[in-house]
C-alpha positions, 0 to 999 in steps of 0.5 A, a space after each residue: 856630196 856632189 851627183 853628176 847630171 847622169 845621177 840626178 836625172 836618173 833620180 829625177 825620173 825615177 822619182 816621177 815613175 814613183 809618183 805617178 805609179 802611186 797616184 794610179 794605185 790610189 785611184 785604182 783603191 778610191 774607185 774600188 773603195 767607191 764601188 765597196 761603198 755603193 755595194 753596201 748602199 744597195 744593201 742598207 737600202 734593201 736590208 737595212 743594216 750591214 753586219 759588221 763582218 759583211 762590211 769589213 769584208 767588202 773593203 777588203 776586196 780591191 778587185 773592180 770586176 768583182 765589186 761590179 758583179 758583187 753590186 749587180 749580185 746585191 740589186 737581186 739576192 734574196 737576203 744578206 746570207 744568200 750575198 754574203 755566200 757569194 762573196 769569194 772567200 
């Protein structure tokens, strides 16, 4: 089948909005997952070993404001009850 110019360059753009629309999710994802992470680094350090549940919960949050707050929140809480309550639900 042949495409006119018009159609290949519509395709063309429409394939580079596609890529560049995927390559900012995936580092909007790689910095939230980075943030997951140091929150549960803060734990360990401090409490030593996460509950499954806590952890699967934490990757579950993509919202980077909420992972800088829940990393501040992990630097003062009493114990792991007391952050895991204060983990949006």
């Amino acid at each position: 089948m042949i495409e006119s110019p018009l159609i290949q360059e519509l395709t063309a753009e429409a394939e580079a909005r596609g890529a560049a629309r995927g390559k900012a999710e995936g580092k909007a994802e790689g910095k939230a997952e980075g943030k997951a992470e140091a929150v549960l680094t803060v734990l360990r350090a401090r409490f030593g070993t996460v509950p499954p549940a806590l952890v699967r919960a934490l990757g579950a949050i993509h919202d980077e404001r909420l992972l800088d707050l829940l990393l501040e929140t992990a630097t003062r809480t009493p114990d792991l009850a007391a952050f895991q309550r204060s983990i949006p639900t």
